[in-house]
C-alpha positions in Angstrom: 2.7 12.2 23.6 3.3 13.4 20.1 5.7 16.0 20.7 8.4 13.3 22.5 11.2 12.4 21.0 11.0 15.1 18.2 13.9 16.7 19.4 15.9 13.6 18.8 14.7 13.0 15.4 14.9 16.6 14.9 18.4 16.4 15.5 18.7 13.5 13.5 17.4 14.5 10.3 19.9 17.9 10.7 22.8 15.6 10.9 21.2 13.1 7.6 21.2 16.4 5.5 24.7 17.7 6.4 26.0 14.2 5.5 24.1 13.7 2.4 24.9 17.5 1.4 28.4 16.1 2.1 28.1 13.0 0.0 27.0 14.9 -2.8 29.9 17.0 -2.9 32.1 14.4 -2.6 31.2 13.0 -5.6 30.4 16.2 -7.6 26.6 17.0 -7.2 25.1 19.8 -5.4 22.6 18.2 -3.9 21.5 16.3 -0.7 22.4 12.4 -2.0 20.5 10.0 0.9 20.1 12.3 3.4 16.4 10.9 4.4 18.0 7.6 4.8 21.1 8.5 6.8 18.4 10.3 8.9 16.4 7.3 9.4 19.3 4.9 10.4 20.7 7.6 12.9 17.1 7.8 14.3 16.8 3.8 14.5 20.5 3.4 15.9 20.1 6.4 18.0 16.7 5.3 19.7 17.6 1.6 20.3 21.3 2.6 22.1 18.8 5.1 24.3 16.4 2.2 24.7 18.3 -0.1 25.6 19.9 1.9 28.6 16.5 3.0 29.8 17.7 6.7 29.2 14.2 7.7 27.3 11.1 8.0 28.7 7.9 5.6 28.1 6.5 9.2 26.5 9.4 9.8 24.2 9.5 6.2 22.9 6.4 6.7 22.1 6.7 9.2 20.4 10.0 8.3 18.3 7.6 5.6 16.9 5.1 7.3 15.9 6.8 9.7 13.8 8.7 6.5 13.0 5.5 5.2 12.0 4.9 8.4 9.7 7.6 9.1 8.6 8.0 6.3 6.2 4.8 7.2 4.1 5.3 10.4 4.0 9.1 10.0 2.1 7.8 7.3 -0.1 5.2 9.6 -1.3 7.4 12.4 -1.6 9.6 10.5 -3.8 6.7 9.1 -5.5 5.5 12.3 -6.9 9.0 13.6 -8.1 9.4 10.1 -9.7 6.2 10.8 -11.9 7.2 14.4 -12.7 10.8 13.1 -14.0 9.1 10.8 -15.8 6.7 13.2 -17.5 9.6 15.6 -18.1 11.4 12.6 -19.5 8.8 11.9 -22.6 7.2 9.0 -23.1 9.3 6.3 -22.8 10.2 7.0 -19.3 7.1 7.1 -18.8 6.1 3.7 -20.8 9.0 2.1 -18.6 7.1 3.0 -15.1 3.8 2.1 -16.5 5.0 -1.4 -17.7 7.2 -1.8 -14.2 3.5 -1.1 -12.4 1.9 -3.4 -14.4 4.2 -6.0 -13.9 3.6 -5.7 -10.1 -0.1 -6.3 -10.7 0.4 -9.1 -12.8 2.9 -11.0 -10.2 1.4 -10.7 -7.0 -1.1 -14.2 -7.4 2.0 -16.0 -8.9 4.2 -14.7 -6.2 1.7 -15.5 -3.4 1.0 -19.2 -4.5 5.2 -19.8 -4.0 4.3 -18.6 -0.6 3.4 -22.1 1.9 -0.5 -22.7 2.7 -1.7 -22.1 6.4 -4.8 -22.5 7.8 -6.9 -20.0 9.4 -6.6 -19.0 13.2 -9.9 -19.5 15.1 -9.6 -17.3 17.5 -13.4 -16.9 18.3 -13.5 -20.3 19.7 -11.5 -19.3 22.3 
């Protein structure tokens, strides 16, 4: 089941680098400028016009979201661990600024959550 649809997102991530390789050199940078995210919207357009005319198979769709699925993780943590090496390369106030950003985060999750509307629990066991 795994191997459906990798073709597809194969051939979608080929086309995300060329464009961002493009990008880049249209504004002066050698280098591939949101290729991963061209990819990923060419993949999501791609699979939903093939959906929605029934021309993939149960298998491939499938497939597509699974590596769908995994391939979200996968670039966040890529770009994670570049971030932190920037950041170390940068000195120490690059790195300050990401610690403080993180712990921020931390500190704003209860206060964001109580904005958030009160609901009360599903019992599902009863049924």
């Amino acid at each position: 089941m795994l191997i459906y649809g990798v073709a597809l997102m194969s051939g979608c991530m080929i086309v995300g680098t060329f464009l961002g390789y493009l990008v880049g050199n249209l504004v002066g940078i050698s280098a591939n400028i949101g290729g991963v995210g061209i990819a990923m919207l060419l993949l999501v357009i791609v699979s939903r016009y093939l959906m929605d005319r029934d021309q993939l198979s149960k298998l491939a769709q499938d497939g597509i979201k699974f590596w769908s699925a995994m391939y979200i993780p996968i670039v966040v943590a890529m770009a994670a661990k570049q971030n932190v090496l920037a950041a170390f390369d940068a000195g120490a106030l690059a790195f300050i600024a990401g610690l403080g950003s993180v712990l921020a985060g931390f500190l704003l999750i209860r206060p964001i959550a109580a904005l958030s509307p009160k609901s009360a629990p599903e019992n599902n066991a009863a049924e």
